[in-house]
Each structure stands twice: as structure tokens, then as C-alpha cells.
C-alpha positions in Angstrom: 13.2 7.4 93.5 13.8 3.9 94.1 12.4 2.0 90.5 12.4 -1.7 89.7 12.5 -2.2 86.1 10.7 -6.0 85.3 11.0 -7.4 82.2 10.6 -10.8 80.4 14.5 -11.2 79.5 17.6 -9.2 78.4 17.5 -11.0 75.1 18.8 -8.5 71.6 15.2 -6.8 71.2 14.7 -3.8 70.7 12.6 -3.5 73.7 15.3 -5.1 76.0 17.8 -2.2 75.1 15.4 0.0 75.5 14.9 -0.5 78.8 18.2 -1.4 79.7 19.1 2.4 78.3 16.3 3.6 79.9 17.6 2.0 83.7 21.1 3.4 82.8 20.0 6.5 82.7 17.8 6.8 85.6 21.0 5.1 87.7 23.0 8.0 86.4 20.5 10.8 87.9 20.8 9.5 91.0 17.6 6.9 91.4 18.3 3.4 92.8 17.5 1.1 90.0 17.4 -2.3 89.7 16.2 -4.6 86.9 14.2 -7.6 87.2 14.8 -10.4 84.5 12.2 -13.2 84.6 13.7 -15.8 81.9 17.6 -17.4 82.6 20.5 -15.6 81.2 20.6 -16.5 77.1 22.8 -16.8 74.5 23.2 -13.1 73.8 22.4 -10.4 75.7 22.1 -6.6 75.9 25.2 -6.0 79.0 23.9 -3.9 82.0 25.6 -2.0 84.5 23.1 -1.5 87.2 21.9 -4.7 89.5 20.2 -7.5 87.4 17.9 -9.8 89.5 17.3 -13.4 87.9 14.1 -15.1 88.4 14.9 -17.8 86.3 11.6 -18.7 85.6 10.6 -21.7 83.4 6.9 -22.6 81.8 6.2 -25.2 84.6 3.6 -24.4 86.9 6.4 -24.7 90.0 8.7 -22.7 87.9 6.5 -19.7 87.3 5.6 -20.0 91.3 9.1 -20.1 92.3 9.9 -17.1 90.1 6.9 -15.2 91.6 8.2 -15.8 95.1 12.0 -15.0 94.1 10.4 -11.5 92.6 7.8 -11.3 95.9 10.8 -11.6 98.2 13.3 -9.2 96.1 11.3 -6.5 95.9 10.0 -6.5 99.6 13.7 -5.9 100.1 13.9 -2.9 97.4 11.2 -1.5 99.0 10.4 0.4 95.1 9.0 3.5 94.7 7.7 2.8 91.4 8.0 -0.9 90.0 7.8 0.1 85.3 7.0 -3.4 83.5 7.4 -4.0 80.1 5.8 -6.7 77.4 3.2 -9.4 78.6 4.7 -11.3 80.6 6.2 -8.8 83.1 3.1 -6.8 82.7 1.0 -9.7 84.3 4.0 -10.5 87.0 3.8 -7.1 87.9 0.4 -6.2 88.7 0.5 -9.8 90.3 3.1 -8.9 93.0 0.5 -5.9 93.4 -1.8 -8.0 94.9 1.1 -9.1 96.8 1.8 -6.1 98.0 5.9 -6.0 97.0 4.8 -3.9 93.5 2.9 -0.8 95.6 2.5 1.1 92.2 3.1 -0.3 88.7 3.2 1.2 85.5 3.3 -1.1 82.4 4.4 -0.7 78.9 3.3 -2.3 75.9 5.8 -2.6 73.0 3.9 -3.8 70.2 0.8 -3.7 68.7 0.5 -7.1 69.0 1.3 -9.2 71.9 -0.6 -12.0 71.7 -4.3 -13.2 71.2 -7.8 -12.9 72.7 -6.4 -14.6 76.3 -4.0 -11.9 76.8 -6.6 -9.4 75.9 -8.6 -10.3 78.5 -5.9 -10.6 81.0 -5.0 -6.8 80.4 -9.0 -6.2 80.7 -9.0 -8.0 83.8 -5.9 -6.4 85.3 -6.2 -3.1 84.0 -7.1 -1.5 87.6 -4.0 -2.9 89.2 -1.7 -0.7 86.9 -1.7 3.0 87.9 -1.0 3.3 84.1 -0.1 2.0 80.6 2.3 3.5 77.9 2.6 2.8 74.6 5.7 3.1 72.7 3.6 4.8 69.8 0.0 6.1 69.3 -0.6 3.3 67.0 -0.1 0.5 69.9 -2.0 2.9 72.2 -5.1 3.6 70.0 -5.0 -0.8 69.4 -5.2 -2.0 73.1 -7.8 1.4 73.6 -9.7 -0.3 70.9 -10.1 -3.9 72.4 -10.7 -2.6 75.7 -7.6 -3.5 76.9 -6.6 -0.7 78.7 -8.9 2.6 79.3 -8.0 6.1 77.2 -7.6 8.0 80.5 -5.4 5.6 81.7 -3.2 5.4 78.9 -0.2 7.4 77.1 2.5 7.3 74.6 6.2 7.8 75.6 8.1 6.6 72.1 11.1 4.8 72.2 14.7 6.9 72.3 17.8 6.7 70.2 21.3 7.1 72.0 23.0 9.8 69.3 26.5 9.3 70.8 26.4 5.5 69.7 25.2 5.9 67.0 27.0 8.5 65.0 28.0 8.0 61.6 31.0 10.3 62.0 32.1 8.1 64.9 30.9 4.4 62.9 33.0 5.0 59.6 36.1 4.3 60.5 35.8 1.0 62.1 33.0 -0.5 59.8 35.3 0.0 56.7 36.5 -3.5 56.9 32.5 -4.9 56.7 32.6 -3.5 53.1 35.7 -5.8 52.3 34.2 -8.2 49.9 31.4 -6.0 48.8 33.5 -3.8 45.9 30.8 -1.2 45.1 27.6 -3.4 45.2 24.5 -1.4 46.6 23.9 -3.1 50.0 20.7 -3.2 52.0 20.3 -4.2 55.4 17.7 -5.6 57.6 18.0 -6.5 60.8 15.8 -9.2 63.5 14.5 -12.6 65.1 13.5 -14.6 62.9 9.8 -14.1 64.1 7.0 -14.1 61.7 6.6 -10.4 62.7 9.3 -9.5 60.9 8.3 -11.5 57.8 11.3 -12.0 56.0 9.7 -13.9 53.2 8.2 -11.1 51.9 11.8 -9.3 52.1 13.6 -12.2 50.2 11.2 -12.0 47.8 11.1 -8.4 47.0 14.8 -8.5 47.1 14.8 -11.1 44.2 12.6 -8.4 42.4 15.0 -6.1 43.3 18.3 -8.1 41.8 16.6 -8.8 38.4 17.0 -4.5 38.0 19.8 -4.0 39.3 22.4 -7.3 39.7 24.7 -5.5 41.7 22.3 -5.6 45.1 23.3 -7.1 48.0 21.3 -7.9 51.2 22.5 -8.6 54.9 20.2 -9.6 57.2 21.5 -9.0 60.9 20.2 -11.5 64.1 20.1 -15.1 64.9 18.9 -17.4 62.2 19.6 -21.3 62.0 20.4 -22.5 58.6 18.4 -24.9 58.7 15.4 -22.1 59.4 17.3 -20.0 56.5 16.9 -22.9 54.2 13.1 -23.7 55.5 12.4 -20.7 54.2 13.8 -20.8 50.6 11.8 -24.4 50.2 8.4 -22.8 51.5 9.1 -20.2 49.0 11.0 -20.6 46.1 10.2 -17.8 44.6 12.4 -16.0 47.1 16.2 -15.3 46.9 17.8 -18.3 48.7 19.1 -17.4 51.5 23.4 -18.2 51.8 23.4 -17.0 48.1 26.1 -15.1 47.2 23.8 -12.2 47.4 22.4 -12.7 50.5 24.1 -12.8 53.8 22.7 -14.2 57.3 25.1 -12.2 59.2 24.0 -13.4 62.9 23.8 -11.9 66.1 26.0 -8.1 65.6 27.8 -7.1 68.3 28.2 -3.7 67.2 25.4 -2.9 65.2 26.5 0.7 64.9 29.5 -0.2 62.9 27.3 -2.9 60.4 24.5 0.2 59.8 27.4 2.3 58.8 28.8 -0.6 56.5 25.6 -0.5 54.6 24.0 1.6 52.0 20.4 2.1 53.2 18.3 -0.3 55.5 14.9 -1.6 54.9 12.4 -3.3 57.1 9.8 -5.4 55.8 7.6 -6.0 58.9 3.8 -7.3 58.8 3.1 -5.5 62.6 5.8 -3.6 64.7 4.7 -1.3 67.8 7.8 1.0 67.0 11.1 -0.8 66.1 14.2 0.4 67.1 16.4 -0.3 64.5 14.7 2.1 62.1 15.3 4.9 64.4 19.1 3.5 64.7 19.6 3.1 61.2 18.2 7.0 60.6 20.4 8.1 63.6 23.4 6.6 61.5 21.9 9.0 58.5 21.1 6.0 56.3 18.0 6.1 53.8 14.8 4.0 55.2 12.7 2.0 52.9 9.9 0.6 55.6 6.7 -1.3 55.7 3.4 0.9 57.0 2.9 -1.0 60.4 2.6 0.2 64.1 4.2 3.3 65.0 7.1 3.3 61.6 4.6 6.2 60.0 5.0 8.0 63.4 8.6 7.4 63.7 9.8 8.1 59.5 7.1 10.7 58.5 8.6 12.0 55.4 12.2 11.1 56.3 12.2 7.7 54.1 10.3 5.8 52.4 7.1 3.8 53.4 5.3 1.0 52.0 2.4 -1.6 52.5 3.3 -4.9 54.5 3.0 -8.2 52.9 3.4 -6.9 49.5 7.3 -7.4 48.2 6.3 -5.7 44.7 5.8 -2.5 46.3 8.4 -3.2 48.8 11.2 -4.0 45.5 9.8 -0.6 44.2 10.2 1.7 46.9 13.9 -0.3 47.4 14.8 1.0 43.5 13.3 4.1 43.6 16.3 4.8 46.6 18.7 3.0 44.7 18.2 5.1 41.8 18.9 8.5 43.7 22.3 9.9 43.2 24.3 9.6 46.2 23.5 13.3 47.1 19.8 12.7 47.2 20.6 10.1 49.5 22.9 12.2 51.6 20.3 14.4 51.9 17.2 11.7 52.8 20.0 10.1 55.5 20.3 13.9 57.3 16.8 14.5 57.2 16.3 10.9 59.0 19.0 12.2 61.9 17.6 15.3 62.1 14.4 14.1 63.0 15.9 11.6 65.5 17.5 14.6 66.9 14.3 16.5 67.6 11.8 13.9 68.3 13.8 10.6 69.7 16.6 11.5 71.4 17.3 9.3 73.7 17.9 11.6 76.6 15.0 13.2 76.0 12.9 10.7 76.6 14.4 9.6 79.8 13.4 12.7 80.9 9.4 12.4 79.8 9.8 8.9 81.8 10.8 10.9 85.0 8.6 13.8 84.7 5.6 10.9 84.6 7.1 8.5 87.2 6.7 11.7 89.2 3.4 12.6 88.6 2.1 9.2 89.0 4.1 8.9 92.4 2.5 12.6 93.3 -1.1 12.4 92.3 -1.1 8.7 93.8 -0.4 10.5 97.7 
């Protein structure tokens, strides 16, 4: 098969490495693969070693025409099989060069389940027929755009996002993240990981943390992915409630190369999302056997089950409780709560695995569409 992979940018999301994993993969059985990036090259990137196409698109009205003529021409060229979109914006491009003609069958994915307001919902109404399909990356995102009428039920399926079990592999990670620990003695330490979007709503994970360190003093939270200081210490003035952020007790780590090696540095991981569609660090951290304390939003219930712990969003007190209650384990209850988390990475996520689902349905689309 010959598949062109568009997407918004290779930006550190989890939907970016997914499918930047997901091309790799595909280029490795034998299909000619190419990915289509619409935004310039940023800051930091998830590295990709099959053929990256930049459309270098900005908001102007020339800019996005540009870029739809730079992807027009491209992909007459590629001559794709199969072009698989992913997020809004690559969804809409795609099923744009449809009409074009360059894109003669699209799939789209849709990554969270929220990706914008009432305009995009219509535009997916709208455009719906010029996708042979839509997947969800978990049954809660596809029962959401189902609901609003933005895609049709028979049209629509879930394929759930994959973890890579080589990378991350706690007997593998130990060694090298021994040094992270330096200056953290024995302190309990919690990690979270994002953009500093209000998806991820951090306030409400600063302030349960601050719950969290008048139990137990010894806590320590990392928080891994870009954040400006001055957005860090935005947030402590809108709420100072909340543990300030460059305390002693919190650390803004940045953008983590290796975020293998900082999961295995930490204790347990918690996310403290207010909407998700199904985030790939929670499967990464339970791949690396670590204990999940998460808020109940998109597909986290679908992805944890009874393999952690799981919580209401926007509610830090029950978010600081759930936190305890796993600090509070002995270190064998733990243990046991981080193998259960693998194990069901192993058997429902495995990142192999799903390349094959995507295969087996990039063929029956391409089949049932002769």
C-alpha cells in the first residue's frame, strides 16, 4: 500500500508520536509511507525516519492556500493508496484534497473528545461523506462526535492508541534514570506530564498536590513539558491556594527527551485532566509498571479499568485523596498495582498490535471501496 499520513504538526503530543509510531511501523512491513506535516518545523519534535513533507502552512488566507497546493501537488506525485488524517485540521485538509482529487480515499481520526466548538462540529457534519471513515482513539470520543452528529455510527470505529513495550521497559529504564532521583533522597515523587493547555488543567493538580503535602511533607511533584515561567507563575497568582510552582517541592522539568527514563525516576504518575480522548502517557507510565492515580475523562476508564486509580475531574480533594490512598500502600501493593497496569498494556495496547488492526482496516476500506 502506498499511505500518506497528514497531520497538523510533529509537535511532543501524544497524538504526534502516535502517528509517527504508527508510519514507522507500516514503513517497516513493506508500505510506502510518507507523512504530511502541515505547520513549520517547531521547537521540539517527535524525530521520524520515513519521508516528512512540510507544508509550512501559516493562518493567512495565502498561507493556508499555498499549503493546500504544496499538499495538492505532493500527493498527485505519491499517487496514495490510502491518504489516514489525524486531528482537525488535517481532517478538514484531507477531505479537501478529496475534492481535489490528490486524497482518492481518506480515513480520519479523531484524538480527543474535544476538538473544538460548534464550527468544527459542523464542518465534520458537512464533510462527513468525503471520509470513507472515522476512528476514534476510544469509545468515549466515538460515542461524542456520534452524539453531535458529527460523524455517522456506521461510519465510525474505535482503534485505541498503542504503547511501544520495548521503549518503555522498566527493566531497561532503571539503570539510566538513577541519576533523576539525585536530589530527591527518599521523598515520594509524583509525576505528571503535558502542554500547558487548559485540558490538562494543572490548577486543579497544584492544588490537590498542596492537599497532598499538608499529609505527608515528604511529596514531591514533577511536572514534564514546556511551561514558561512566567505562565508557571500566572498560575500560582490566579490561584493561590495552589502550590507555587518553582517551590522546592514542585519541579517544571520541561520538554523530556527521554521520557522513559523520567517515568522510571518517579514513584507513581498522576494526571489530572478536565477532557482527554485517550492520553498516551498514562498508558506509558503503566507500561513502565508505575501506579496511576487519573481523572475520569475520555477514554482513561477504557484504558486503566481496575489497573489504578480513577477520580472525578475538576475536583483536587478527591484527586489529593486517591494520590494518599497510593501513597499509603506498602511498596509491595504498589509493585503489585504497577504489574497489573503492564499487564494490561500487554494485552490490550501493545503497540504492535495495533498497527496490525490499522492494516487489517486500511485493507478493508481499500477492498470494499473497488
Amino acid at each position: 500500500m502506498r499511505i500518506a499520513y497528514l497531520l497538523t504538526s510533529l509537535g511532543i503530543g501524544g497524538a504526534e508520536r502516535q502517528v509517527v509510531a504508527l508510519a514507522e511501523r507500516m514503513a517497516s512491513r513493506g508500505h510506502h509511507v510518507a507523512l504530511v506535516v502541515i505547520k513549520a518545523p517547531e521547537k521540539h519534535e517527535w524525530p521520524a525516519s520515513v519521508e516528512v513533507v512540510r507544508l509550512n502552512a501559516n493562518k493567512s488566507f495565502a498561507g493556508l492556500c499555498s499549503a493546500v497546493i504544496r499538499a495538492h501537488r505532493f500527493l498527485r506525485g505519491f499517487r496514495p493508496d490510502l491518504v489516514h488524517s489525524h486531528t482537525f485540521p488535517a481532517n478538514m485538509l484531507a477531505r479537501m484534497l478529496h475534492i481535489l482529487g490528490s486524497a482518492p480515499v481518506v480515513l480520519s481520526t479523531i484524538h480527543n473528545v474535544y476538538e473544538g466548538g460548534w464550527r468544527r462540529t459542523v464542518l465534520y457534519r458537512l464533510t462527513d461523506e468525503l471520509s470513507i471513515h472515522t476512528t476514534a482513539v476510544s469509545e468515549a470520543v466515538a460515542n461524542r462526535y456520534i452524539q453531535i452528529g458529527a460523524v455517522r455510527r456506521r461510519k465510525c470505529s474505535v482503534v485505541t492508541n498503542g504503547i511501544d513495550l520495548h521503549a518503555f521497559d522498566p527493566a531497561r529504564a532503571c539503570d539510566s534514570s538513577s541519576t533523576e532521583r539525585n536530589d530527591a533522597a527518599d521523598d515520594f515523587i509524583w509525576l505528571a506530564a503535558g502542554r500547558m493547555v487548559p485540558a490538562k488543567d494543572f490548577e486543579s493538580l497544584l492544588a490537590a498536590f498542596k492537599l497532598v503535602r499538608a499529609e505527608i511533607p515528604q511529596a514531591k511533584l514533577w511536572i514534564a513539558g514546556d511551561l514558561s515561567e512566567e505562565r508557571a507563575m500566572r498560575i500560582n497568582g490566579d490561584h493561590p491556594a495552589i502550590e507555587r510552582p518553582g517551590s522546592n517541592h514542585v519541579r517544571w522539568l520541561g520538554h523530556c527527551e527521554n521520557m522513559e527514563e523520567t517515568l522510571a525516576a518517579c514513584d507513581a504518575f498522576v494526571l489530572s485532566s478536565a477532557w482527554e480522548g485517550m492520553p498516551l502517557v498514562v498508558g506509558e507510565a503503566m507500561a513502565m509498571q508505575k501506579p496511576v492515580v487519573a481523572t475520569d475523562v475520555g477514554g482513561v476508564r477504557q484504558l486503566v479499568a481496575d489497573a489504578g486509580v480513577i477520580v472525578p475531574p475538576k475536583n483536587p480533594e478527591a484527586l489529593a485523596e486517591a494520590m494518599l490512598r497510593v501513597m499509603r500502600m506498602s511498596e509491595d501493593e504498589r509493585g503489585t498495582m504497577g504489574k497489573a497496569a503492564r499487564e494490561r498494556i500487554r494485552q490490550h495496547f501493545d503497540v504492535n498490535a495495533k498497527a496490525d488492526e490499522w492494516q487489517a482496516l486500511y485493507a478493508t476500506l481499500l477492498r470494499d471501496r473497488r
